[in-house]
C-alpha positions in Angstrom: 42.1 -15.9 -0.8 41.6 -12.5 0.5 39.3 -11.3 -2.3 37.1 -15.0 -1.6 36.8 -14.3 2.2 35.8 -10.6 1.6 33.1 -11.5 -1.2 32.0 -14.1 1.9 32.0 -11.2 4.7 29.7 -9.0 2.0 27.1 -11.9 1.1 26.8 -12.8 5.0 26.3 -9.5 5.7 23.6 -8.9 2.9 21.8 -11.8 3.8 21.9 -10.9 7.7 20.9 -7.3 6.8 17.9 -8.4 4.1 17.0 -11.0 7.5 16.8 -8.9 10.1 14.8 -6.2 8.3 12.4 -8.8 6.6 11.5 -10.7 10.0 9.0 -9.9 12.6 9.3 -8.1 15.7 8.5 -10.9 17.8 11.4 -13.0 16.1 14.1 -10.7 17.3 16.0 -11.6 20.6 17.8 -9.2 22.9 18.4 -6.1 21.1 15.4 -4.2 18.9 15.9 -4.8 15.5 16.7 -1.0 13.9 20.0 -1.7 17.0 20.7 -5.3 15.0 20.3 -3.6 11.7 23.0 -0.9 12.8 25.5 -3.7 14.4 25.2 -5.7 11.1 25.8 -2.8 9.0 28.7 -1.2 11.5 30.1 -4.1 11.6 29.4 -6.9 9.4 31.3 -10.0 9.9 30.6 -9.6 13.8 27.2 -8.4 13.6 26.0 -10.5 11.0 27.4 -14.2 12.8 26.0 -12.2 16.5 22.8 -12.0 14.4 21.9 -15.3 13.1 23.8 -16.8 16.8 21.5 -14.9 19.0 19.3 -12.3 17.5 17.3 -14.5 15.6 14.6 -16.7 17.2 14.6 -19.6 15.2 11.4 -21.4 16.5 8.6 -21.9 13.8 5.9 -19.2 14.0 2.8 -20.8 14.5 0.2 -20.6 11.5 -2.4 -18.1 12.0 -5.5 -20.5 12.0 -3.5 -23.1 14.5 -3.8 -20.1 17.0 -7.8 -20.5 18.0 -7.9 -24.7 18.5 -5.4 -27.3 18.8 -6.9 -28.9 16.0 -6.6 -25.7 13.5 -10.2 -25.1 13.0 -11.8 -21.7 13.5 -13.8 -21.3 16.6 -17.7 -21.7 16.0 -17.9 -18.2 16.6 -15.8 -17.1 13.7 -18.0 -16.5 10.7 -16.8 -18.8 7.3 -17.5 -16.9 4.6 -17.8 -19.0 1.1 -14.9 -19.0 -1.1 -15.8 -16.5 -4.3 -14.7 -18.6 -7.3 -15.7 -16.4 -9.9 -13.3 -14.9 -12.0 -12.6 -10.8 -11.9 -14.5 -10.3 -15.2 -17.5 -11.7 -13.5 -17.0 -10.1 -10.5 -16.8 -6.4 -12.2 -20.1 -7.3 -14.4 -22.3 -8.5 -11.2 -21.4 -5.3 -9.5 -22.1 -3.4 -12.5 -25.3 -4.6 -12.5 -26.3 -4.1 -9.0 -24.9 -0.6 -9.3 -27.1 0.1 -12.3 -30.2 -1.7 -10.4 -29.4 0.3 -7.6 -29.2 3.6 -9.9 -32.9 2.4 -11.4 -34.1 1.4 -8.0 -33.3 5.5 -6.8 -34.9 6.6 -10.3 -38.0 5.1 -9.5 -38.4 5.9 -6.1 -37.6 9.7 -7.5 -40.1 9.5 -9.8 -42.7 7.9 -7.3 -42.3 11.0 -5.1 -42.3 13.6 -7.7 -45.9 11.7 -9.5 -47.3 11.4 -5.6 -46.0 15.7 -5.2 -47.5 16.6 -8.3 -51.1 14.8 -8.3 -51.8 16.1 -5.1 -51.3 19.6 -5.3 
């Protein structure tokens, strides 16, 4: 029975110490977090049951796009950009190409300058 109740004490304390480092700032209550990490890890079977009791604020975190209209949609100020659906191979080649059109693009312009320099001197 003793062994059980220890190997209960360590896995409630893991999974208070892996919560209260993994959660947000904002989510903590009372204490700052590195002080709940320390009481957890000082001592675990009180720290850890103090943590999930009170240090924890257990209210759902709002999604990020439900915070600019009750309805969830982006304000009409926020710019939508399109969805890429292309895979990475195709990704990589387009921007391939526009860096070798840019690279042609410069060689041009170079030679341009050098034809204009040279005809008129």
């Amino acid at each position: 029975m003793p062994v059980l109740f220890s190997v209960l004490v360590i896995a409630l304390s893991i999974g208070a110490l892996i919560d209260a480092i993994v959660i947000s700032e904002n989510r903590v209550r009372y204490l700052p977090k590195v002080a709940w990490v320390i009481l957890i890890v000082l001592v675990p079977l009180l720290g850890s049951v103090f943590w999930f009791a009170l240090g924890r604020d257990y209210q759902r975190a709002p999604a990020p796009w439900r915070e600019y209209t009750d309805k969830g949609a982006p304000p009409a100020s926020a710019p939508v950009r399109p969805r890429d659906t292309r895979s990475t191979e195709q990704q990589l080649a387009d921007l391939d190409l526009e860096i070798e059109e840019w690279r042609l693009r410069a060689e041009i312009e170079k030679r341009k300058r050098d034809h204009r320099d040279g005809s008129a001197g």
